[in-house]
C-alpha positions as CSV (number, residue, x, y, z in Angstrom):
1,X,45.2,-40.9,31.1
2,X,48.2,-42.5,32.5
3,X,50.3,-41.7,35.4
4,X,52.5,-38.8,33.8
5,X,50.2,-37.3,32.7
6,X,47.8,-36.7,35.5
7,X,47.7,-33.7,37.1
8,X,49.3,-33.3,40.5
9,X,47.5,-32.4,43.8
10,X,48.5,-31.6,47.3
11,X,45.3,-31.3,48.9
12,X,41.2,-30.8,48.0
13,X,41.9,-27.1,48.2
14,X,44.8,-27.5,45.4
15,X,42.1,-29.3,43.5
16,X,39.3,-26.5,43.9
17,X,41.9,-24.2,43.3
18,X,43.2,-25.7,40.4
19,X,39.5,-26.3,38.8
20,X,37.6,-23.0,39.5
21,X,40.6,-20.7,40.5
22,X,42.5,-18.2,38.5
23,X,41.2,-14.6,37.9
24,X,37.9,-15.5,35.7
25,X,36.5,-18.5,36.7
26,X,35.1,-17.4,39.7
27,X,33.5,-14.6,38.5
28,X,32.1,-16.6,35.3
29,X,30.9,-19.1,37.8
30,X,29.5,-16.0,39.7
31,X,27.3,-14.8,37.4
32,X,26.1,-18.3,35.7
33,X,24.6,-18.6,39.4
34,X,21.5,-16.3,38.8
35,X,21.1,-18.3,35.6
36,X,21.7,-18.8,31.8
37,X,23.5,-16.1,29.8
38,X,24.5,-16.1,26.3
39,X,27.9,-15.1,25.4
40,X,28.0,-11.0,24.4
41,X,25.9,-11.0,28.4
42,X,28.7,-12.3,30.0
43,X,31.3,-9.9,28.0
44,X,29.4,-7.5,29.4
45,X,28.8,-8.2,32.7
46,X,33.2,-8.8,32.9
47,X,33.7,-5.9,30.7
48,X,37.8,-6.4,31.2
49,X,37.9,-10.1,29.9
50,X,38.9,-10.7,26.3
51,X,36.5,-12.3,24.1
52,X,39.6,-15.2,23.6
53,X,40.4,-15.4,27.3
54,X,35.9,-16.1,28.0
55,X,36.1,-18.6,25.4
56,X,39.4,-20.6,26.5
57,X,37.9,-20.3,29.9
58,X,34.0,-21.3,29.1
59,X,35.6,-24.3,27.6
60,X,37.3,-25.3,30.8
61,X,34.6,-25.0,32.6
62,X,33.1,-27.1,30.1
63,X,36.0,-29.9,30.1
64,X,35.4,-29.9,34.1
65,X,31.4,-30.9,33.6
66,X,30.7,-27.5,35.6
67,X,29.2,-25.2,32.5
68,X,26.5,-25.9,29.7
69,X,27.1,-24.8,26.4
70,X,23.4,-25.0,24.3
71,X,23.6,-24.2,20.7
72,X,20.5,-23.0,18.6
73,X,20.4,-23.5,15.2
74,X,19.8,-19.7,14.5
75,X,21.1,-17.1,12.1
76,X,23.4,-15.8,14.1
77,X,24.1,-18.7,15.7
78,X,22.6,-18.2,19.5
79,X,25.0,-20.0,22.1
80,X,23.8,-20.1,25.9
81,X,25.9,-20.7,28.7
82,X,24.6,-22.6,32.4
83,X,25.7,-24.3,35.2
84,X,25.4,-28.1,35.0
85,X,23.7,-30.0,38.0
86,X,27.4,-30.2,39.0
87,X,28.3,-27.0,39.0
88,X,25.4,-25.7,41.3
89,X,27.3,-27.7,44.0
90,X,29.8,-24.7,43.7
91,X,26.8,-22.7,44.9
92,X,27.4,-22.7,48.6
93,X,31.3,-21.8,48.0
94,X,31.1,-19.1,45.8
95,X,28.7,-17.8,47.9
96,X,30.8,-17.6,50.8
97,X,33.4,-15.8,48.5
98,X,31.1,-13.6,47.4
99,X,30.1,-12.3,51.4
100,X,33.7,-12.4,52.6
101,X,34.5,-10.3,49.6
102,X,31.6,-8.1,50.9
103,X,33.1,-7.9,54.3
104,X,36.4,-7.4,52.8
105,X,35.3,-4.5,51.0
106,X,33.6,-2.6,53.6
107,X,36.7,-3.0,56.1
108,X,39.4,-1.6,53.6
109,X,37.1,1.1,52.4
110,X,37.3,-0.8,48.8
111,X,34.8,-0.2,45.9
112,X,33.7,-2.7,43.6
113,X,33.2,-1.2,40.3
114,X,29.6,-2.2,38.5
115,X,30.3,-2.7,34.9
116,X,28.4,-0.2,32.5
117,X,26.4,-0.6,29.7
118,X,26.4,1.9,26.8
C-alpha cells in the first residue's frame, strides 16, 4: 500500500477507534467473547443488525485478523464465527466497556433491552 493510500491516524485511540469502533463491532466482538457462534446466533443475539450490515462487518473484522470465519462443507453450508488469538487481546478492553456501560446504566436509570427469541 503506498503512502496515499494509507489510512490516516492521530493517535492509538484513533486506531482502536477506527478498527473496532462504529455501532456493531463492539457488540459483535462482545458476544464472539463467550465463544464461537454461527451466523443466524449472532442475528439473533443483535436482533436490529441487518443480515448485509453483519456480513460487511464480519468481513472487517476479518480483514483486521480479529474474527475466524470456519466453513464446513455441509448441506446448508454451516459458517462459524471466533475470535482469532488476536482478537482475544481485545478481551480486557471490551471488558471494561462492558462494566462502565453497567455503571452507566444503573446511574441514568437506563435499561438494556435483552433480545428475544420466538
Amino acid at each position: 500500500m503506498n503512502k496515499e493510500n494509507q489510512k490516516k491516524y492521530y493517535c492509538p485511540i484513533d486506531v482502536t477507534i477506527k478498527t473496532i469502533g462504529g455501532k456493531w463491532k463492539p457488540i459483535i466482538l462482545h458476544h464472539l467473547l463467550s465463544g464461537t457462534k454461527r451466523f443466524g446466533e449472532l442475528r439473533k443475539l443483535i436482533p436490529d443488525i441487518t443480515q448485509k450490515m453483519l456480513t460487511q462487518q464480519l468481513r472487517e473484522l476479518e480483514q483486521d485478523a480479529l474474527v475466524a470465519r470456519k466453513i464446513y462443507p455441509e448441506v446448508p453450508p454451516k459458517v462459524e464465527y471466533s475470535l482469532t488469538d488476536y482478537g482475544t487481546t481485545l478481551k480486557q478492553v471490551l471488558t471494561e466497556l462492558s462494566k462502565w456501560g453497567v455503571m452507566h446504566t444503573a446511574n441514568n436509570n437506563l435499561v438494556i433491552e435483552k433480545p428475544t427469541h420466538n
